[in-house]
C-alpha positions as CSV (number, residue, x, y, z in Angstrom):
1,X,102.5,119.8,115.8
2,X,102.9,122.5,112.9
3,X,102.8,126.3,113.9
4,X,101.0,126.9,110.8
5,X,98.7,125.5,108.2
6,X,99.1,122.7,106.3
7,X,99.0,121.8,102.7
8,X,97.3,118.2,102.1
9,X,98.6,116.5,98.8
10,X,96.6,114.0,98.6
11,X,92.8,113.7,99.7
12,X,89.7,111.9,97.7
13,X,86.7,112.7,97.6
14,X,83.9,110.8,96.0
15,X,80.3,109.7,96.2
16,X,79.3,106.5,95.1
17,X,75.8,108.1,93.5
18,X,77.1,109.7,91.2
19,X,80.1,108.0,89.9
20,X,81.0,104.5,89.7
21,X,84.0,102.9,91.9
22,X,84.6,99.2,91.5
23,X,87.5,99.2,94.1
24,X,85.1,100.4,96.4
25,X,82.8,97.0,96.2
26,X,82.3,95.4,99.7
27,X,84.3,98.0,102.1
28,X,82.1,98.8,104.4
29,X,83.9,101.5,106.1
30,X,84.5,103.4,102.7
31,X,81.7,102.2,100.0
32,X,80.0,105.8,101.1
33,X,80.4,109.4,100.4
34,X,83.1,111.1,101.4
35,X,83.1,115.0,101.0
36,X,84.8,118.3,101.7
37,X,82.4,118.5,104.9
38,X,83.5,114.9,106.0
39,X,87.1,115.5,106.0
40,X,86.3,119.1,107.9
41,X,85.4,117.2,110.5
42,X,88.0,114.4,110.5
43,X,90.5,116.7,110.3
44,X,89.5,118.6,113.9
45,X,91.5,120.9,115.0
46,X,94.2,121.0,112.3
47,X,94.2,124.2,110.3
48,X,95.0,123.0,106.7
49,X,94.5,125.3,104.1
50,X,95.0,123.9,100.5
51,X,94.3,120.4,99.5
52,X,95.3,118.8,96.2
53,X,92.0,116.4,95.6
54,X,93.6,113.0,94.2
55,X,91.7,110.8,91.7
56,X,90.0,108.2,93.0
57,X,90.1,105.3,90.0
58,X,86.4,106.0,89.3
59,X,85.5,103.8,86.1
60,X,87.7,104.8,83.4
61,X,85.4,106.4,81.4
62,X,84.0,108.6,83.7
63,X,87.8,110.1,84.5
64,X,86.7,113.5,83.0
65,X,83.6,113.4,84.7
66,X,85.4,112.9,87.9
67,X,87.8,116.2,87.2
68,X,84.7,117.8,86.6
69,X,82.8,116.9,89.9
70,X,86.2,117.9,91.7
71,X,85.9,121.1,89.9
72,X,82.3,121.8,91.0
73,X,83.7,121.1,95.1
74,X,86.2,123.5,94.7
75,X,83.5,126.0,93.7
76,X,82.0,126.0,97.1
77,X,85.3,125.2,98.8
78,X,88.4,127.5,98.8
79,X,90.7,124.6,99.9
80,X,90.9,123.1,96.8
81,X,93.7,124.2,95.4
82,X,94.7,121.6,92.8
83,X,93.4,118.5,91.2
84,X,95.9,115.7,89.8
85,X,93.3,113.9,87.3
86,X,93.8,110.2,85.6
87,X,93.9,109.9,81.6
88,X,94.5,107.2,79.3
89,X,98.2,107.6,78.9
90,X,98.7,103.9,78.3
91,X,97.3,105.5,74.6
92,X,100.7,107.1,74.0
93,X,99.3,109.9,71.1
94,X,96.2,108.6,71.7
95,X,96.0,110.4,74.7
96,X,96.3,114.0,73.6
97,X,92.9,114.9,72.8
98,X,91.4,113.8,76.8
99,X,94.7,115.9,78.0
100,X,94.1,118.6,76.1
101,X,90.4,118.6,77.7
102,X,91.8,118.6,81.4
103,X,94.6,120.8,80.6
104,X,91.5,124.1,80.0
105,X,91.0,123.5,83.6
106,X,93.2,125.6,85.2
107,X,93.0,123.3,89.1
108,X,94.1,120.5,87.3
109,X,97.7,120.0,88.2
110,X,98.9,116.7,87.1
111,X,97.9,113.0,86.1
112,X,97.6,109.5,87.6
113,X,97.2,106.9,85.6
114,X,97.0,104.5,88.3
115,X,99.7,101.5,87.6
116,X,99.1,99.7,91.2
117,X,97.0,96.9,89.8
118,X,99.1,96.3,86.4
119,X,100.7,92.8,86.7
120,X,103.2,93.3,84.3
121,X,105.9,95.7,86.8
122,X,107.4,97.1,83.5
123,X,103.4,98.3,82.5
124,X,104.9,101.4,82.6
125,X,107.6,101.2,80.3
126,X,105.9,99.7,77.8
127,X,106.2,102.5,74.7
128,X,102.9,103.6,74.3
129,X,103.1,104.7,78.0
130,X,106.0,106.1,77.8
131,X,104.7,108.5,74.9
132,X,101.9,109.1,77.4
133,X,103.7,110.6,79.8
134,X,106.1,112.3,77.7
135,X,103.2,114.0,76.4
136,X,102.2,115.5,80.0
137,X,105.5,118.3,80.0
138,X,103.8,119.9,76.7
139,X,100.5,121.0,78.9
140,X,102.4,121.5,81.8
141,X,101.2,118.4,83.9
142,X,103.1,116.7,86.7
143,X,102.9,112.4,86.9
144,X,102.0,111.1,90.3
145,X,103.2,107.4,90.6
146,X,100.8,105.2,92.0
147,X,102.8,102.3,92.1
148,X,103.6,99.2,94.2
149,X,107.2,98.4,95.9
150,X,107.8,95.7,93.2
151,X,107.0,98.4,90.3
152,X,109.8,100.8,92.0
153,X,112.5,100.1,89.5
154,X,110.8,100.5,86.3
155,X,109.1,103.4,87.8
156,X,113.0,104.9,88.1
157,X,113.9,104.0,84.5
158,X,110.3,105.9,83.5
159,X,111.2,108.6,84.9
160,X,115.1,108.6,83.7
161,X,113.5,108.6,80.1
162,X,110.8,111.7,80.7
163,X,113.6,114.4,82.1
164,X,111.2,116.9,81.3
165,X,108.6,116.2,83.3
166,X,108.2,116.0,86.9
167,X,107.4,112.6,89.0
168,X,106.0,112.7,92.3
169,X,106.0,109.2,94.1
170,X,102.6,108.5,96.2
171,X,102.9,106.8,99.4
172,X,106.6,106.4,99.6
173,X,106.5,103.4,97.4
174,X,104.1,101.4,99.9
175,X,106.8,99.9,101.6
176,X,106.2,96.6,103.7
177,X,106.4,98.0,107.7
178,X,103.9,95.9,109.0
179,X,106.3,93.3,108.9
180,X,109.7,95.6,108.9
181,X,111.4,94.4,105.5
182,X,112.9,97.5,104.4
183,X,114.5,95.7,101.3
184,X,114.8,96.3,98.5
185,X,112.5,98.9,99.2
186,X,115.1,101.0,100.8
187,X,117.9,100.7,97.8
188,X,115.1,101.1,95.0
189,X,113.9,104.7,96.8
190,X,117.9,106.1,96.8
191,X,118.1,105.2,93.6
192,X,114.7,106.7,92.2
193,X,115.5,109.8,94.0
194,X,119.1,110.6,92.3
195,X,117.0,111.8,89.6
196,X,116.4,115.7,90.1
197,X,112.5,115.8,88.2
198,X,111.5,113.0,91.8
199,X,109.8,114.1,94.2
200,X,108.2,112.2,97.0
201,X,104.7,112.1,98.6
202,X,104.7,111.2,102.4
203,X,101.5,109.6,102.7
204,X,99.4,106.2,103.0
205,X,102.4,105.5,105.7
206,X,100.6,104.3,108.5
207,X,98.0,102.1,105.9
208,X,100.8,100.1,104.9
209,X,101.8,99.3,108.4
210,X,99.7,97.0,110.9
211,X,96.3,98.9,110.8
212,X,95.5,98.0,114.1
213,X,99.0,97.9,116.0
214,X,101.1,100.5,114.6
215,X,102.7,102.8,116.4
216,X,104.9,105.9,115.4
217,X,108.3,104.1,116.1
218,X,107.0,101.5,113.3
219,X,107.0,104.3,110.9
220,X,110.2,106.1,111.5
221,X,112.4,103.9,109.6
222,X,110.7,104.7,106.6
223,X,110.3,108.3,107.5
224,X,113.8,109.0,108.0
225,X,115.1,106.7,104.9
226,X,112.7,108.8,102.8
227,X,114.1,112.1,104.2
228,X,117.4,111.0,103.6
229,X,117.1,110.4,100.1
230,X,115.0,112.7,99.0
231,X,115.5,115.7,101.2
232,X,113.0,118.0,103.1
233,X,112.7,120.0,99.7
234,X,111.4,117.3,97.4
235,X,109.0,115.5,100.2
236,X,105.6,116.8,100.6
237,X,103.1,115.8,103.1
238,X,99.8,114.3,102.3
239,X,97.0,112.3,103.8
240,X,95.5,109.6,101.6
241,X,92.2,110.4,103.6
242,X,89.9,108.6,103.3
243,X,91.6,106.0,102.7
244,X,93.6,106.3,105.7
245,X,91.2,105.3,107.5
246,X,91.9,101.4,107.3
247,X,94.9,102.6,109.3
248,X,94.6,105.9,111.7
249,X,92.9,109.0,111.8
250,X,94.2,111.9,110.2
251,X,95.1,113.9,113.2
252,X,97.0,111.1,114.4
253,X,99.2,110.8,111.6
254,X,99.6,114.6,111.4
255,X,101.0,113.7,115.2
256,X,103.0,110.8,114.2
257,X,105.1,112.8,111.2
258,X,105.6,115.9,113.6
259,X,107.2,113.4,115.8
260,X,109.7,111.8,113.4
261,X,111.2,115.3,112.2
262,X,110.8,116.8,116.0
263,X,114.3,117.3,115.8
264,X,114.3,118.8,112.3
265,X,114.8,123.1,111.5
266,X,111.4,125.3,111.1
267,X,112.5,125.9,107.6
268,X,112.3,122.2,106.5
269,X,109.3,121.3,108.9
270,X,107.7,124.0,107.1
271,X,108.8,122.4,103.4
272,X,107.5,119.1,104.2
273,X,103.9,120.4,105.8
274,X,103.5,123.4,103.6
275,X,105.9,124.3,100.8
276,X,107.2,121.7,98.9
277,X,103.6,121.2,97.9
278,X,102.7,124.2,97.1
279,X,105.6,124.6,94.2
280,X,104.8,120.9,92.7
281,X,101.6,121.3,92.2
282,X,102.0,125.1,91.9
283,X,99.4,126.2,94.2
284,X,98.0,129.4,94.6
């Protein structure tokens, strides 16, 4: 386990009173509130010190509302370093007044326009969209990719075409470990991370293995293939909690990831848990 405290990239909160979240319809474990207090206690004994809230694909129009919520947590809780907010880019220009908005908020970091659910894998290169995001490097905003395995190669070709701004990909690309079928998966991650403005977010791992059967030598594969490509300096650590919780707890996959890199220096062990997240999302 880490000698020092932690930076989480990637936490939701939420609370289905005051904002609408369709995805959220019929889970039973997470149709509920989940807030700073909750993951206090879900994360134990672990001494994490900044997180970077994450939206959580509250309805669309209420995506400004959401920021603004997020802002009100941080008020009242230090740890809240960062906030990577979703806006319309599929608007291309279109999209410049509502990022304008988020970018007076000084905790708002970058954007996710969530792409997971597009059918299309090319939604993302379609040329509206790829005005959107091009638009982000004037206000200083970073694009987190939630994407899909299948959406990995037009992701790459997105990101070849915005130099200028900086892509971080969430939850390795959701590779398919339950059932060990590291292809294409594997070739599509080298390739997205030859381009220098990539970085990777390792989180949602365990989720996308066997939620009740996993165990840490499932995961290595895609721990090490992601280290490997993308280096200890462009990887950042992050939790996906709540979300997680389909899968493991979060102290457990705090264990997990200290045991893959066991055999890596302090230095990087300290990029992955701690540093590499604090420049991306340039943390305080």
């Amino acid at each position: 386990m880490a000698k020092f405290a932690l930076v989480d990239t990637h936490v939701h909160f939420w609370d289905p009173e005051q904002l609408h979240y369709p995805w959220l319809d019929g889970s039973e474990l997470l149709n509920r509130p989940y807030l700073p207090a909750d993951y206090t206690e879900a994360a134990g004994s672990l001494e994490i010190d900044k997180i970077v809230f994450v939206q959580a694909e509250c309805l669309p129009g209420q995506a400004v509302t959401e920021a603004e919520w997020a802002t009100s947590l941080a008020k009242s809780d230090r740890r809240i370093q960062g906030i990577v907010a979703s806006a319309p880019l599929e608007l291309g220009a279109g999209a410049e007044p509502t990022l304008r908005t988020l970018a007076r908020n000084p905790l708002i970091k970058g954007i996710r326009r969530l792409l997971q659910a597009e059918r299309d894998p090319e939604y993302c290169l379609r040329p509206d969209f790829v005005e959107g995001v091009r638009r982000l490097e004037a206000v200083g905003f970073s694009f987190d990719l939630g994407i899909t395995r299948n959406q990995l190669p037009a992701a790459t070709e997105l990101a070849r075409r915005c130099p200028d701004v900086r892509f971080m990909l969430d939850h390795i690309g959701v590779p398919n470990i339950r059932e060990q079928q590291w292809d294409p998966w594997r070739e599509h991650i080298r390739r997205l991370a030859e381009l220098p403005n990539v970085y990777c977010k390792m989180s949602g791992v365990a989720t996308a293995a066997d939620h009740e059967s996993w165990t840490k030598e499932d995961l290595l594969p895609a721990i090490d293939h992601v280290l490997s490509c993308f280096g200890f300096e462009r990887t950042a650590f992050g939790s996906d909690w709540p979300v997680m919780l389909m899968a493991t707890t979060l102290p457990r996959w705090v264990e997990a990831l200290s045991w893959a890199v066991q055999s890596a220096s302090d230095k990087e062990r300290r990029a992955l848990f701690r540093d590499t997240g604090i420049a991306f999302y340039r943390l305080s």
